[in-house]
N, C-alpha and C positions, 0 to 999 in steps of 0.2 A: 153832772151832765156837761158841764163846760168843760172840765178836763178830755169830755170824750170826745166832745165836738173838735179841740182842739187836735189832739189824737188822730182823729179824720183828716183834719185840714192838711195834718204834716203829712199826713201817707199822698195826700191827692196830688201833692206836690211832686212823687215820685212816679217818673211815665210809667215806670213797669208796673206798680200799683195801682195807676189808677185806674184803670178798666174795669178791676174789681173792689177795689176799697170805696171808690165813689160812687156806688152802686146803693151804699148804705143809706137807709133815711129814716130819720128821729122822729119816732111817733110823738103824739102830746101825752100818751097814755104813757109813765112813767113805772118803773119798779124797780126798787133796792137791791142791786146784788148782792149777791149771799158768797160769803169767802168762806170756802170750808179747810178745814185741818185735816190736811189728808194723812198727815202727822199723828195726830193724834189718834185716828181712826186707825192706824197700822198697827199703831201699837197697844191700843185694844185690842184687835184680829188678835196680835202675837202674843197678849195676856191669855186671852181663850183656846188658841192654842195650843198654848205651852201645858193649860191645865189639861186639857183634852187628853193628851199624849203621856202626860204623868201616870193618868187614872187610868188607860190604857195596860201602862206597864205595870203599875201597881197591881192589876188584874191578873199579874203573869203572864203577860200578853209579850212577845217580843217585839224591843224597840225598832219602829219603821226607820227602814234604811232606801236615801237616794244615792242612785249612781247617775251621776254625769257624763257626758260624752264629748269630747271637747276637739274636733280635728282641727287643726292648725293654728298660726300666733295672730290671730286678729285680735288686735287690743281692747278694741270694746267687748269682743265675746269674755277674754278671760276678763273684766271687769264684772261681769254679768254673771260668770258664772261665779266670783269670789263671790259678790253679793248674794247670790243664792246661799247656798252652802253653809254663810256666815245666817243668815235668816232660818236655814234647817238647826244649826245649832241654838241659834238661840232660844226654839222651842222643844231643842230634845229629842231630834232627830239626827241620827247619825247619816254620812252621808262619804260617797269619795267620787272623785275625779278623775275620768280616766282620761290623758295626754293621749292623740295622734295625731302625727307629722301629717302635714298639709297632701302631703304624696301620696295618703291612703287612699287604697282602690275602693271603691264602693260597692265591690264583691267584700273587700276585707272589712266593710263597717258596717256591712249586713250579718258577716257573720259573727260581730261581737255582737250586736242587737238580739239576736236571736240566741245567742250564750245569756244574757242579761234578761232577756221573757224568760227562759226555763229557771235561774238561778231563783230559788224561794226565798233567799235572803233578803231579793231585791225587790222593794213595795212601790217603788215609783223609777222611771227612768226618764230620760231628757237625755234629748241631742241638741246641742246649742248649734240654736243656726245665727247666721247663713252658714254654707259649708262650701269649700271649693266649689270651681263652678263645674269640670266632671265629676258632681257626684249630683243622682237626683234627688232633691230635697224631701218632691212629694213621697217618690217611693220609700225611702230612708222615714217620713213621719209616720208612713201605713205600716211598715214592719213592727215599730213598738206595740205591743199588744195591748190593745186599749183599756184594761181595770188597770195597766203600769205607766198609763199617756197620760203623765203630770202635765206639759205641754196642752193638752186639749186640741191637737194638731190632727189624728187619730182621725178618718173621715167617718167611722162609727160614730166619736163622740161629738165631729159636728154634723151628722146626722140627729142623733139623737139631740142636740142642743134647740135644733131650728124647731124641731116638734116637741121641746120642753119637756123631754124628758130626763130621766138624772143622768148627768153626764158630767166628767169630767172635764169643765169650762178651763176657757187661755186665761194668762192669768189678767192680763189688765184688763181685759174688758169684766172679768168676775169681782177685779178691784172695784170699776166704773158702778159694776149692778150693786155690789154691797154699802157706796158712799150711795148712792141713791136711797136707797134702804133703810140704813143706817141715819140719816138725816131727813127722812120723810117728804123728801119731792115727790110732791103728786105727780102721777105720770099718764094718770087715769082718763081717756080721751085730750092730750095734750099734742101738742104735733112736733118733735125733738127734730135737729139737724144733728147729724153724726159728720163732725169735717174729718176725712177720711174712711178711701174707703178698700182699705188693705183687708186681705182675705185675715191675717189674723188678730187684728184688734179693730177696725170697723166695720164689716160685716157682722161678726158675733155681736159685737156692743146693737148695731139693729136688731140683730134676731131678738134679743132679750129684750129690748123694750116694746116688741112686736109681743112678749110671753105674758101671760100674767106673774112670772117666776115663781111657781109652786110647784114647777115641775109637775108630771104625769098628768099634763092637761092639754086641748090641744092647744095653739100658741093664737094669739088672736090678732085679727085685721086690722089694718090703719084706721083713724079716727077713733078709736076708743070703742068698735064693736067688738062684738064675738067675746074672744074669755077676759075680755077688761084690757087688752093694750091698748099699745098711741102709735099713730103714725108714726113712722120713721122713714129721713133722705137721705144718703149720704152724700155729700159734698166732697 
């Protein structure tokens, strides 16, 4: 607690900070934070998996293939999309990359999208965003057809997410709801703040803790009514 206090003090010191940092105040009601391994928990997920996908193919089943969409040289994108890719192989998933130059028309990345729905080879797709700024993003994320919206961008699957139904969730907020899960935070009439609140990782992250997350129920009210959620704000 002294470390935090201190923590406090430094930020209050800083004018742009302090409107909001000095805002904070230390209950007497004290509790331990809890440091989780998000580490650890990943690679769990990618133990389960990898077996998942085995048994799949051992089934005879053909190995699921991701296609990537990757328009222009923004650095953090192809960072994000190596990291993908390298995480599909890891679990057994073949997967390719498709390059276009920053200059594609958004007629011509509509029509690769729509080659990539019809292609049966392909079980998941993603268009890494952002994307130039003539291209529309939302329209570009409604074109991929939603049982192939790895992304969970898809306004079907965040339809269907808000009313908990199965849907193909974004991924970090699906990361958020399974470390929850997976380390047994009650969340059961609890009242969460979500800092942030971008349509695709805090928004969804509300929704879900709005659900009871059992899917095919309806999603429940703030304060811990209706089907078992918790209040949620985002900040």
């Amino acid at each position: 607690m002294a470390s935090f206090r201190a923590l406090v003090l430094k930020f209050c010191r800083n004018p742009h900070a302090r409107q909001h940092v000095c805002r904070l105040h230390l209950s007497s009601t004290r509790q331990e934070a809890v440091v989780i391994s998000g580490r650890k928990l990943a690679r769990q997920i990618r133990e389960e998996a990898q077996v998942d996908v085995e048994q799949w193919v051992s089934a005879g089943n053909r190995r699921p293939h991701l296609s990537v969409v990757l328009v222009g040289a923004h650095p953090a994108s192809h960072s994000y999309v190596l990291n993908k890719t390298r995480a599909a192989a890891a679990v057994g998933i073949s997967s390719e990359t498709i390059l276009k130059p920053s200059s594609t028309s958004e007629d011509e990345l509509m029509d690769l999208i729509h080659k990539l729905n019809a292609d049966q080879r392909v079980d998941g797709l993603l268009v890494q965003l952002p994307l130039p700024d003539h291209i529309d993003e939302r329209r570009v994320c409604n074109a991929v057809i939603p049982h192939k919206d790895v992304d969970g961008f898809h306004v079907v699957n965040v339809g269907r997410m808000c009313l908990d139904q199965s849907a193909m969730l974004p991924a970090t907020p699906w990361g958020v709801w399974e470390i929850i899960k997976r380390t047994g935070i009650p969340t059961l009439g609890r009242n969460v703040v979500v800092a942030g609140r971008s349509k695709n990782v805090g928004m969804p992250i509300a929704m879900l803790l709005h659900t009871d997350g059992q899917h095919e129920r309806p999603g429940g009210t703030g304060g811990g009514t209706g089907g078992g959620g918790c209040g949620s704000s985002l900040a």
